[in-house]
Each structure stands twice: as C-alpha cells, then as structure tokens.
C-alpha positions in Angstrom: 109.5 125.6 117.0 108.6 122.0 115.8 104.9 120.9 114.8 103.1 118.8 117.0 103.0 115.2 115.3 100.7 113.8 117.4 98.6 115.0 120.7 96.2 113.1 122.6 93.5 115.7 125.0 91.7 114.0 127.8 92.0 110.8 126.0 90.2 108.0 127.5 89.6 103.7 127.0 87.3 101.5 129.3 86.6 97.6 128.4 84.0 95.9 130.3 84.7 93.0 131.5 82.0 91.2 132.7 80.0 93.5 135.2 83.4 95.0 135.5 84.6 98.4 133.7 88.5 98.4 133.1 89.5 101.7 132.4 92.9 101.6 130.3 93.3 105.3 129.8 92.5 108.0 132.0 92.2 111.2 130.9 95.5 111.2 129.2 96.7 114.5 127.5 100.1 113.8 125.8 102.4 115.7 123.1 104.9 114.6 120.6 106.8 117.4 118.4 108.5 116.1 115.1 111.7 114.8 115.8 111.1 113.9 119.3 111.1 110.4 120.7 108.8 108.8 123.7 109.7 105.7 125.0 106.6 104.1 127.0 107.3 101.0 129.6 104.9 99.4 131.9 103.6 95.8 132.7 101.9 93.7 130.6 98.1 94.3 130.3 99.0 97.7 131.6 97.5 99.3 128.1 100.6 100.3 126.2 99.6 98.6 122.7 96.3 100.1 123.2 97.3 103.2 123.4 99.5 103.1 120.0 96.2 101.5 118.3 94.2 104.9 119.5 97.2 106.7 118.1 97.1 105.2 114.8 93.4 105.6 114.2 93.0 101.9 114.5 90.6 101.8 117.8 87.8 104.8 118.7 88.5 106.0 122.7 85.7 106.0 124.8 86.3 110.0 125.1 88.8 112.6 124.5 90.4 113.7 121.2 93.7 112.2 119.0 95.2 115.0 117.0 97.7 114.8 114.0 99.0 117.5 113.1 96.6 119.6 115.3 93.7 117.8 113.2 91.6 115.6 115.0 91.1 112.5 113.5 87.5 111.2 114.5 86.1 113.8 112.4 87.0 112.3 109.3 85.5 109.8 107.2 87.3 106.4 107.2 88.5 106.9 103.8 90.4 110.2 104.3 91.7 108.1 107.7 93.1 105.5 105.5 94.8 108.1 103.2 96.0 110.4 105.9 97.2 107.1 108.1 99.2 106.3 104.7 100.6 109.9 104.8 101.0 110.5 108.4 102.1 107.6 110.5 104.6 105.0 110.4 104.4 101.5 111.8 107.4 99.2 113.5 106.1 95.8 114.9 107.4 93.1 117.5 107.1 90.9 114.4 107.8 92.2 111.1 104.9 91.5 109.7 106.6 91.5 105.9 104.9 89.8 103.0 106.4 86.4 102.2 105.8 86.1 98.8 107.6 89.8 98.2 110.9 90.3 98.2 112.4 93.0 100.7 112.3 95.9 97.5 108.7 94.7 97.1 107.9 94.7 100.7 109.2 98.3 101.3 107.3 99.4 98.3 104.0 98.1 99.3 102.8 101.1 101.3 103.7 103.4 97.9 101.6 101.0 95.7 98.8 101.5 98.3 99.6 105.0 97.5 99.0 104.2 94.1 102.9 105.9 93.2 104.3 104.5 89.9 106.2 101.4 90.5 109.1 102.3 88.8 109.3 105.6 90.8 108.2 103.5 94.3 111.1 100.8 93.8 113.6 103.8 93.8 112.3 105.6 96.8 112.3 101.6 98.0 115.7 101.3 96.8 117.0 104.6 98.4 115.6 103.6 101.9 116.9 100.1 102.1 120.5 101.6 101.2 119.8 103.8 104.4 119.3 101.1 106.4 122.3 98.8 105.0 120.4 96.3 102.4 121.4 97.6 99.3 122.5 94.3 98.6 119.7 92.0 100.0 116.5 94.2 98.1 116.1 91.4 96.2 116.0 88.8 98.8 112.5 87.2 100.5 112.0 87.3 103.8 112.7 83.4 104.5 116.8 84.3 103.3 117.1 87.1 105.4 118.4 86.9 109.1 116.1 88.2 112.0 117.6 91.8 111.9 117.6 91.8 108.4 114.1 91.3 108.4 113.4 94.0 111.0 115.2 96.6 109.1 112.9 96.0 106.3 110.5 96.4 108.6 112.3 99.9 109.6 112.5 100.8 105.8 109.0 100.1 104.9 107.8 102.7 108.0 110.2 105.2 106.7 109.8 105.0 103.1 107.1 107.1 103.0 108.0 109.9 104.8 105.5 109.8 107.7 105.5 112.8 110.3 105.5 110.2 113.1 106.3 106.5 113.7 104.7 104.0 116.1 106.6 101.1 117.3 105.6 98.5 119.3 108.6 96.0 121.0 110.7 96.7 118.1 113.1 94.3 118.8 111.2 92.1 121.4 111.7 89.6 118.7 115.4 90.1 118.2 118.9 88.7 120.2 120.3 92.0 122.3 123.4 92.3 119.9 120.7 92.9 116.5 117.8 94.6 119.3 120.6 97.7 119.6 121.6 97.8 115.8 117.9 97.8 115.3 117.0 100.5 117.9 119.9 102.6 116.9 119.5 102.8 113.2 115.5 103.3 114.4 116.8 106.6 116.9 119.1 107.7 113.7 116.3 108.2 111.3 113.6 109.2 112.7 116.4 112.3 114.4 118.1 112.5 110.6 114.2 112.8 109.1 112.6 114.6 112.0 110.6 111.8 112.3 108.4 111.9 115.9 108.3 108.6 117.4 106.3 106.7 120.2 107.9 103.3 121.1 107.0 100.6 123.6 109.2 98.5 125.0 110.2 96.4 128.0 113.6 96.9 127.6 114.6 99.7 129.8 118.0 100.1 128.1 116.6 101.1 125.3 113.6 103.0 126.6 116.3 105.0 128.3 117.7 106.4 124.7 114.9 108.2 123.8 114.2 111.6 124.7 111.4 110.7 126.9 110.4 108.0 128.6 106.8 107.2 130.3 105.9 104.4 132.7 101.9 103.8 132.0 100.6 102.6 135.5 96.4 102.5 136.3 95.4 104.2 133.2 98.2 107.5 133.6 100.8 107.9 132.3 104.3 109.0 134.6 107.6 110.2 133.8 109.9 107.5 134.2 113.1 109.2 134.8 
C-alpha cells in the first residue's frame, strides 16, 4: 500500500475582511498517496492557491493539522520546515519563476546547492533530470534563449530534481499556448507516475484536470468530487 504524501485533518483558513470573516477552508480532511494525482478546479478567489500555500508549509491554518508523511508539520521549528520542505515537496508555478542570471543547469541545481550537495555531484543529478525532460541540449542556455515550454520544463526539472515525495503545482501551464500546456502537463503526469511522485495541481483547464486521477472542485470553503 502507498505512503500517504500529504494529508490535511479538519483543516481550516478564515481572512477577515473588514468586520467580515471569509472562511476559505472548511474543515477539509484530504489524502494524497505517493504516486497519486489531484487535480483541484474552481473559480477564482475560490481559495485554491491558498490551499497549496497551507500544503507547502508556506501559510499557518486557522485550525486543523497538514501532515507529511504522517508528520505534522506545525510542530516543527522553522528551520527543520525549511529542510524538510527541501526534502519533501516539489514546486511547479504559473510562471517559472527561474533565475535569469543562471543558466537552465544552474537553475535546476539551485535547490541541491540550498541542500548544500557538491556542485559537481548537483550539476549531474541537474544534468540527468533535464535529459528526462528533453534539454540535454539547452542546460547551458539562460532563460531569455529558451522558448516558453522550454522554460517550464526547467521549471518541471528543478521540482523533480530532488526527489520530493510530492509536487505542488499551481496553473502549470496557465502561462503556456494549448499545444506546449499538453507537452507540459504530460511530461508533468509521466514523472511524477514513473517516480511515484504524489501530486496536487490547480488548474482551470478542465482538460487537463480531467487526466489526473482525481479531480476536486473547491466551492464555499469544501472541497467536491468533480467527476
């Protein structure tokens, strides 16, 4: 039986607004196995992004527990969070997010230098993931001389390249035409199945959200099986 990657138990977020509480999350209890994938639609302001900044350790709920790997994360300090986040979670972004000034080897590496790896043994696991994902040939390249799907499959590499148990992505290919959004998405599905890689997306693309194992609509702070 797979691991639980991720879990969320009676997870709740509330803003105020004004006099106003807006609650986000409601009591959501959720579960994500390695190798499964979660596709999560909804409208916008609905909460989606919030709820893969919870998952990542990035914002504190209001109440309820996030658990990796059946450990939950709020009880450590924020330096182990930092470590573990390094070791545990994966990130995929709208916009790639890549470092100009680094070339796509250096970009993918960046995460294993955080990691404090040896940079001679962080530009081969670099190296061997950019292969994966078709860029052998472009490591050395900067962002600016790469195409848009280019640049999101560095993007792709630099969330796999360090072997997390679970990768978050958020409109992966919002930014992308719908020819390089499916390359994109399907080279995402194929590693993270190939690694057993759990992964939480959200898009508004239903023809995408509609390739992943499961798919959840998040409407009034629940979330609902979409199909």
């Amino acid at each position: 039986m797979n691991k639980s990657a991720l879990e969320t138990v009676k997870l709740s977020r509330q803003f105020q607004s004004g006099e106003e509480v807006l609650t986000i999350l409601d009591e959501v209890d959720l579960k994500i196995t390695s190798g499964q994938t979660m596709s999560i639609v909804g409208a916008s302001g609905s909460g989606k992004s919030t709820f893969l900044h919870l998952l990542a350790g990035l914002d504190k709920p209001n109440s309820g527990k996030i658990l990796w790997q059946g450990e939950d994360i709020w009880q450590w300090s924020s330096q182990t969070m930092g470590v573990r986040r390094n070791q545990t979670i994966g990130f995929v972004y709208q916009f790639h997010h890549l470092m100009t000034d680094l070339s796509a080897l250096e970009n993918v590496a960046l995460p294993l230098w955080i990691r404090r790896l040896p940079v001679k043994e962080a530009h081969e696991k670099a190296t061997e993931i950019l292969a994966e994902v078709g860029l052998s040939q472009r490591r050395f390249h900067y962002p600016s001389q790469l195409s848009g799907g280019e640049r999101q499959r560095v993007a792709l590499a630099r969330a796999l390249v360090t072997e997390p148990k679970c990768i978050l992505a958020d409109e992966p290919t919002g930014n992308l035409d719908s020819e390089n959004a499916k390359i994109v998405f399907h080279l995402l599905l194929q590693k993270v199945l190939e690694k057993n890689i759990a992964l939480v997306v959200v898009t508004h693309d239903l023809s995408l959200a509609y390739r992943c194992e499961h798919q959840y609509r998040l409407m009034k702070g629940k979330f609902e099986l979409e199909r």
